[in-house]
KENUVEX-826960 format. One record per residue (C-alpha): y, z, x; chain; residue number from 1. Coordinates in nm, 4 decimals. Example, Ala and Ser with C-alpha at 12.3 -4.5 7.8 and 13.67 -1.06 7.14 Angstrom:
# KENUVEX-826960
<<-0.4500; 0.7800; 1.2300>; "A"; 1>
<<-0.1060; 0.7140; 1.3670>; "A"; 2>
END
This chain:
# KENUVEX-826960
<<0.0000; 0.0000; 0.0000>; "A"; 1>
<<0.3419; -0.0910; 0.1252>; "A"; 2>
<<0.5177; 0.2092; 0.0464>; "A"; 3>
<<0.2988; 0.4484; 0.0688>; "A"; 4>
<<0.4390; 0.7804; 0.2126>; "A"; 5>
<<0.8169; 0.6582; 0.1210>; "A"; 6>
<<1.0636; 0.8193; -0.1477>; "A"; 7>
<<1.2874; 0.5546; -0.3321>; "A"; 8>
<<1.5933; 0.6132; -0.5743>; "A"; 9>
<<1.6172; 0.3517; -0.7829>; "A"; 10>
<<1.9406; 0.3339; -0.9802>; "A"; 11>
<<1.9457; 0.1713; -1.3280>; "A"; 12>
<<1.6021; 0.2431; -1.3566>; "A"; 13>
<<1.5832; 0.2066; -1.7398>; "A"; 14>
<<1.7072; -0.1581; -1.7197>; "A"; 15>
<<1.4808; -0.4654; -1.6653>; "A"; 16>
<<1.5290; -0.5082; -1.2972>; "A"; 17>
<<1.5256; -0.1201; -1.2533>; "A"; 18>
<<1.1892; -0.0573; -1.5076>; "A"; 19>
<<0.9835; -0.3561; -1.3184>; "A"; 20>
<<1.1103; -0.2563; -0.9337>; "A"; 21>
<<0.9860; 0.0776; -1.0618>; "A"; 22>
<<0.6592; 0.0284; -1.1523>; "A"; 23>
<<0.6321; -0.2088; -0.8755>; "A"; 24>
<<0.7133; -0.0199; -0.6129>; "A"; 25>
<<0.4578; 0.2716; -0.7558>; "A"; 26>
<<0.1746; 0.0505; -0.7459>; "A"; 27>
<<0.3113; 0.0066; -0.4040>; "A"; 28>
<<0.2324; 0.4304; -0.3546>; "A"; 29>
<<0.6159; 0.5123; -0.3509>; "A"; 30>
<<0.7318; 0.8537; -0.4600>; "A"; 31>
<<0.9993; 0.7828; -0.7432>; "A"; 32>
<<1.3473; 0.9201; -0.8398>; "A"; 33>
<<1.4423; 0.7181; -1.1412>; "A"; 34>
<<1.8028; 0.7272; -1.1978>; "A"; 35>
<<1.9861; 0.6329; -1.5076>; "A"; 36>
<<2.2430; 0.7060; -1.7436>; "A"; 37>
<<2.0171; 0.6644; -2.0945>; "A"; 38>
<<1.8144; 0.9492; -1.9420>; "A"; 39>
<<1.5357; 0.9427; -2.2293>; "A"; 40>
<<1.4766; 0.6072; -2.1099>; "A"; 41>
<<1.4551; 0.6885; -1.7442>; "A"; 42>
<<1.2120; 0.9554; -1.8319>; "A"; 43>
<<0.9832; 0.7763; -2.0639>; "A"; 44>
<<0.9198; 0.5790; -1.7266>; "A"; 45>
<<0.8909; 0.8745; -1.5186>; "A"; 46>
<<0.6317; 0.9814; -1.7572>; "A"; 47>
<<0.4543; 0.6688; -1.8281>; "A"; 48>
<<0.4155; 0.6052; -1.3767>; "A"; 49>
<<0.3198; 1.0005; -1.3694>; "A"; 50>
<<0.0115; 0.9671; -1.6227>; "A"; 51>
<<-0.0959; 0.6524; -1.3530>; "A"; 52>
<<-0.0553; 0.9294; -1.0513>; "A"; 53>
<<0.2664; 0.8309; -0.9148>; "A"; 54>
<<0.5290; 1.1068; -0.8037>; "A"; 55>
<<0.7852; 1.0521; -1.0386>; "A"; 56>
<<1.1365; 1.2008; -1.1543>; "A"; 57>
<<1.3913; 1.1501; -1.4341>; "A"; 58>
<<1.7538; 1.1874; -1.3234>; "A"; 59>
<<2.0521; 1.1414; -1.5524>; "A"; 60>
<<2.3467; 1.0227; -1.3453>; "A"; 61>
<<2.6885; 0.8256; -1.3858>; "A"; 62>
<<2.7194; 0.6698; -1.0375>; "A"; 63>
<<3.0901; 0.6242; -1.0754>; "A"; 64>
<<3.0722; 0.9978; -1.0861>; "A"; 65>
<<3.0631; 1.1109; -0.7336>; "A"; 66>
<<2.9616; 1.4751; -0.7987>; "A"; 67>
<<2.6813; 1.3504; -0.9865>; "A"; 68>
<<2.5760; 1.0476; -0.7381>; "A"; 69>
<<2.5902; 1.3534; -0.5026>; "A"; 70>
<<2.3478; 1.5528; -0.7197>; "A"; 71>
<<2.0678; 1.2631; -0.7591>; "A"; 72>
<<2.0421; 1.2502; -0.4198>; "A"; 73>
<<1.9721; 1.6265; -0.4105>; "A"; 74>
<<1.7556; 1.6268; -0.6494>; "A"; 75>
<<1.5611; 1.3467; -0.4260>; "A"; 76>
<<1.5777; 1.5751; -0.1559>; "A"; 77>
<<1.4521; 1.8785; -0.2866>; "A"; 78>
<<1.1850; 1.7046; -0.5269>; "A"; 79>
<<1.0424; 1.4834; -0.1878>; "A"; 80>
<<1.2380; 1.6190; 0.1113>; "A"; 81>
<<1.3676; 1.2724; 0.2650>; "A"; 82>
<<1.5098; 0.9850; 0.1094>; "A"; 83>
<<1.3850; 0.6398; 0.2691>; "A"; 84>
<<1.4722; 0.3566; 0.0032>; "A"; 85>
<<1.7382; 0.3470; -0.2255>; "A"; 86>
<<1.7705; 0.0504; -0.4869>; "A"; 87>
<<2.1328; 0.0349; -0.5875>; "A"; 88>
<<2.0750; -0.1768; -0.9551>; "A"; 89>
<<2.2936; 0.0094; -1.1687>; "A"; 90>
<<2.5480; -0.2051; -1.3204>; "A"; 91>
<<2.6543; -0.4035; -1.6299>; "A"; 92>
<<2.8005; -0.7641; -1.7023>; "A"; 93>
<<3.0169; -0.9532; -1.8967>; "A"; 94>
<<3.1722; -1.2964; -1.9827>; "A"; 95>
<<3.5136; -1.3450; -2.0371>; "A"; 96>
<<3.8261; -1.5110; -1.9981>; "A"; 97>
<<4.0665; -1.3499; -1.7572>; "A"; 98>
<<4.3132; -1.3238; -2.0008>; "A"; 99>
<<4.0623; -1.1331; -2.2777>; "A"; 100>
<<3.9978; -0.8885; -1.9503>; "A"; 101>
<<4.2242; -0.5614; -2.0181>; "A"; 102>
<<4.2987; -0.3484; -1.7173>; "A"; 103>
<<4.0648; -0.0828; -1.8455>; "A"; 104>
<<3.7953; -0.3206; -1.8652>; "A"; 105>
<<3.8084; -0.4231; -1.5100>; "A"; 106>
<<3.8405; -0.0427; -1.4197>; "A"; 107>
<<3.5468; 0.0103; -1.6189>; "A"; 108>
<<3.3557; -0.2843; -1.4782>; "A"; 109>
<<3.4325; -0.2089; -1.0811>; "A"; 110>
<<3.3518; 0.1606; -1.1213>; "A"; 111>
<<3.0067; 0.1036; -1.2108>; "A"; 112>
<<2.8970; -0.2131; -0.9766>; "A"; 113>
<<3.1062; -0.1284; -0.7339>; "A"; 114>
<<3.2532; 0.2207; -0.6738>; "A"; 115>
<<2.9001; 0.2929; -0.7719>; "A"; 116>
<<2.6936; 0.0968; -0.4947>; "A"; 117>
<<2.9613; 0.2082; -0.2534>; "A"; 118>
<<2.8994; 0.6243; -0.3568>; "A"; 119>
<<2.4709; 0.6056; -0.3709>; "A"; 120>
<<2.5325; 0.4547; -0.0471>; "A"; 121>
<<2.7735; 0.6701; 0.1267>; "A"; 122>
<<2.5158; 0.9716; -0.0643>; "A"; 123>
<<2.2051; 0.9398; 0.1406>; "A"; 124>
<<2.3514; 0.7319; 0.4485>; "A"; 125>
<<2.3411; 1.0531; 0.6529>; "A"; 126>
<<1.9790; 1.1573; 0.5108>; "A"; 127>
<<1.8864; 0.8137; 0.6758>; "A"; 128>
<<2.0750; 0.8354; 0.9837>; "A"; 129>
<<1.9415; 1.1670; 1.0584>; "A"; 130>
<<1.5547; 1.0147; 1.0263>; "A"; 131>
<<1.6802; 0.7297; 1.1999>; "A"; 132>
<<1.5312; 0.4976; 0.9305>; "A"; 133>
<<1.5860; 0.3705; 0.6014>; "A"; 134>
<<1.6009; 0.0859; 0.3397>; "A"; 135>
<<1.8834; -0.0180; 0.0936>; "A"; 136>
<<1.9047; -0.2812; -0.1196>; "A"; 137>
<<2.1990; -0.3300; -0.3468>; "A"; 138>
<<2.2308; -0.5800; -0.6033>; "A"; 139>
<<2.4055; -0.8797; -0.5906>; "A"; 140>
<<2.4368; -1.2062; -0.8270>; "A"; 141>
<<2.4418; -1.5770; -0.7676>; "A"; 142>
<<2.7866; -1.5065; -0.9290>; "A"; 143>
<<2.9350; -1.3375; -0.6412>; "A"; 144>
<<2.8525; -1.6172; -0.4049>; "A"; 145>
<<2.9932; -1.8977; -0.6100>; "A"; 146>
<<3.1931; -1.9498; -0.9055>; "A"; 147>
<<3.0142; -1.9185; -1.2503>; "A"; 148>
<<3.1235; -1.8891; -1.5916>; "A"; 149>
<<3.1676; -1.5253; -1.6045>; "A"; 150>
<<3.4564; -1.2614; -1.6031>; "A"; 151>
<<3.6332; -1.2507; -1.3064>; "A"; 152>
<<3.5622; -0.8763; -1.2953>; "A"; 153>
<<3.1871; -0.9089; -1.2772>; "A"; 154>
<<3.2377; -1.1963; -0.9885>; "A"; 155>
<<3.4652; -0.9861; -0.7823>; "A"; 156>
<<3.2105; -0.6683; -0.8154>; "A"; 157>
<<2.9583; -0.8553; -0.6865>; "A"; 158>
<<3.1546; -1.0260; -0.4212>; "A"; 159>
<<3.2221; -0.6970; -0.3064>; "A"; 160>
<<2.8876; -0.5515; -0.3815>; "A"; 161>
<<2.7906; -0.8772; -0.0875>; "A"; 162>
<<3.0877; -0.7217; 0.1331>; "A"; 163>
<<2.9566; -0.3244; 0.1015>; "A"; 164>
<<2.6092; -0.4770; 0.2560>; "A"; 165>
<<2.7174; -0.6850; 0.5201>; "A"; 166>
<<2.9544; -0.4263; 0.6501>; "A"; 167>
<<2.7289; -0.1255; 0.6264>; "A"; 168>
<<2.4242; -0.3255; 0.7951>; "A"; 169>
<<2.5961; -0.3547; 1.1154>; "A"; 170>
<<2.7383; -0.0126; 1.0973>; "A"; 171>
<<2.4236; 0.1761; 1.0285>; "A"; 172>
<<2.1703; -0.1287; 1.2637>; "A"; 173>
<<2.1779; 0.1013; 1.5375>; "A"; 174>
<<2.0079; 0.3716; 1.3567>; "A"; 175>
<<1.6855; 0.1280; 1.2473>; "A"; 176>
<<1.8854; 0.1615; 0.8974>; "A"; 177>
<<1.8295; -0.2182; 0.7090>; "A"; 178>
<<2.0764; -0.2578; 0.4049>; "A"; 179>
<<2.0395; -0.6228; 0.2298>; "A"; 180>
<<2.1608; -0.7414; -0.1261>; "A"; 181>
<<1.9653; -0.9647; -0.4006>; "A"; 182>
<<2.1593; -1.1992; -0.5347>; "A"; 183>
<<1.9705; -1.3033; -0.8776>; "A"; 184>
<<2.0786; -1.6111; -1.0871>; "A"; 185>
<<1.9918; -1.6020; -1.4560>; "A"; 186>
<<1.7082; -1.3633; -1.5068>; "A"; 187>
<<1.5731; -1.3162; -1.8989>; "A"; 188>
<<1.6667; -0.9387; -1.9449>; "A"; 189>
<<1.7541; -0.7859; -2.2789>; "A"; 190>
<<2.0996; -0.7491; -2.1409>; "A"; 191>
<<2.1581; -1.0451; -1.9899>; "A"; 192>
<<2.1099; -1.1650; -2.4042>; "A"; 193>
<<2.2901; -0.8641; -2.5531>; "A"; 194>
<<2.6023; -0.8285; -2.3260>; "A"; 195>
<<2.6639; -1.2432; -2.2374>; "A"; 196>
<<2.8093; -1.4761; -2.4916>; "A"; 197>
<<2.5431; -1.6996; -2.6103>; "A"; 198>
<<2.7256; -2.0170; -2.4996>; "A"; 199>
<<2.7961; -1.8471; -2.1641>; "A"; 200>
<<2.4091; -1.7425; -2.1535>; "A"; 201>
<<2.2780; -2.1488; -2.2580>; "A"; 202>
<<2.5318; -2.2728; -1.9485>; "A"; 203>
<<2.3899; -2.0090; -1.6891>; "A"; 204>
<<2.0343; -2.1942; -1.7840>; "A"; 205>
<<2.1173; -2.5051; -1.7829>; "A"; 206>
<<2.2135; -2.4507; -1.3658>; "A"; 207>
<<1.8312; -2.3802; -1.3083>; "A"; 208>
<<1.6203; -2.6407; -1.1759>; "A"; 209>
<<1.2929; -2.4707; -1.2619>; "A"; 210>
<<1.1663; -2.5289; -1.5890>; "A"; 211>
<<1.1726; -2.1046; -1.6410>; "A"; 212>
<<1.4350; -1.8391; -1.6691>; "A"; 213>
<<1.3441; -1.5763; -1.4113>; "A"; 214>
<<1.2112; -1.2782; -1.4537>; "A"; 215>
<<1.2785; -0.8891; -1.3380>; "A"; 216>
<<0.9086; -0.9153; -1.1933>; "A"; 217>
<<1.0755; -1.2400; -0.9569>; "A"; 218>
<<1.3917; -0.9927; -0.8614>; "A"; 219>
<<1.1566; -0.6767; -0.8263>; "A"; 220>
<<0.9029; -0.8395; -0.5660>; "A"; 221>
<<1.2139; -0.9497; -0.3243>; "A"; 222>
<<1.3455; -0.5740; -0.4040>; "A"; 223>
<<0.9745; -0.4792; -0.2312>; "A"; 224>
<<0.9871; -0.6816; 0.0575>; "A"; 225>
<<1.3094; -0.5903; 0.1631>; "A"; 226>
<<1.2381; -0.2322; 0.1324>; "A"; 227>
<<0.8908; -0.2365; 0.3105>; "A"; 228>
<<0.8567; -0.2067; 0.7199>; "A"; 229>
<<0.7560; -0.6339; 0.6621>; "A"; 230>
<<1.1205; -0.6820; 0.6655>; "A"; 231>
<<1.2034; -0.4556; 0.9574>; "A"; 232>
<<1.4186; -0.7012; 1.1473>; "A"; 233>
<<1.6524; -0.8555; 0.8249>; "A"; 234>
<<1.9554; -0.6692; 0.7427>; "A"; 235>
<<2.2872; -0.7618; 0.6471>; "A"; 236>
<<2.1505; -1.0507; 0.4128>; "A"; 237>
<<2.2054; -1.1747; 0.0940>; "A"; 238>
<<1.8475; -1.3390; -0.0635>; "A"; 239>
<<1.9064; -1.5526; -0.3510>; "A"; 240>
<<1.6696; -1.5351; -0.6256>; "A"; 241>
<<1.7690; -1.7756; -0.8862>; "A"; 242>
<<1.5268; -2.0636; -0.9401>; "A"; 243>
<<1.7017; -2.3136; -0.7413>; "A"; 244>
<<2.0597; -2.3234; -0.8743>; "A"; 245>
<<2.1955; -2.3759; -0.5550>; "A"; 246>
<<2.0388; -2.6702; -0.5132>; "A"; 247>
<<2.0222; -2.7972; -0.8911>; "A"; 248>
END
């Protein structure tokens, strides 16, 4: 097993992405702290990986809340003692025209992608320095590499999100420390279809070669690799996961 022996916070764990990298990485023999704001969600996974004999714990956190981003990771360390991978997948999306976009909405919208990938990380970076190891992986989108039809707010988190990782990898490289970012293009997520116009939604699909959407199970096996000693020498990248829409 890949992870066997290794603690992981995963962030947004009741979501699609977070739910499948979840399960994945327990098959995988991680220990689990499941993080999430809808915290009867996060522990009805919890419970569900415990009954299949995976270490498991529920935690409800805000991570735009730093005294709270502050007490998952405590929680992490006093459930499991050491912190090696954290999964930084919390977040939300939207599609809108910059002038529908209300300063409160992009307040809203940065403080959960980004001011919250930018806290979890700064929360266990010294847990990970002091072991000399560890794995992050923060999540991007195809959106914050090129332009899209989505809010400006959710392309500049993620374009920052891309930023956070490139300039923590080479600070934290000389500890053994890998930080990378998955960048996912359309992926066929209950949210993705509840928070995204539909016409937005239909024009996001129509950018994908493949004859599929993706799927969290697509996103959660690069979320794997990249936090498994397979990828010990790749940090400060950005994978793309989006079915070829690069290159459609």
């Amino acid at each position: 097993m890949r992870l066997e022996g290794k603690v992981a916070i995963v962030t947004g764990a009741a979501g699609g992405f977070g739910s499948e990298i979840g399960r994945i990485f327990a098959r995988e023999g991680a220990s689990l702290v499941l993080a999430d704001i809808n915290h009867r969600a996060a522990e009805s996974l919890a419970n569900e990986l415990k009954a299949q004999g995976t270490k498991a714990v529920a935690v409800s956190v805000d991570v735009g809340d730093e005294n709270q981003v502050y007490a998952m990771v405590d929680r992490a360390m006093s459930e499991f003692g050491q912190v090696d991978i954290l999964i930084n997948n919390a977040g939300m999306g939207r599609g809108a025209r910059i002038q529908d976009i209300t300063l409160d909405d992009w307040n809203q919208l940065l403080r959960l992608n980004l001011t919250g990938t930018f806290l979890c990380c700064k929360a266990v970076i010294d847990h990970m320095i002091a072991r000399e190891y560890g794995k992050i992986v923060n999540m991007a989108s195809i959106c914050g590499q090129t332009a899209r039809p989505v809010g400006v707010d959710y392309s500049a988190s993620k374009s920052g999100i891309i930023g956070i990782t490139r300039t923590l990898a080479l600070q934290v490289a000389p500890y053994g420390i890998n930080v990378n970012a998955v960048a996912p293009g359309p992926v066929a997520t209950q949210i993705f279809e509840r928070n995204w116009p539909k016409e937005t939604v239909e024009k996001l699909k129509s950018t994908i070669p493949f004859k599929r959407e993706g799927t969290p199970r697509d996103i959660a096996n690069v979320a794997l690799f990249l936090s498994s000693d397979e990828a010990g020498w790749i940090t400060g990248e950005v994978i793309a996961v989006n079915g070829g829409a690069f290159i459609g």
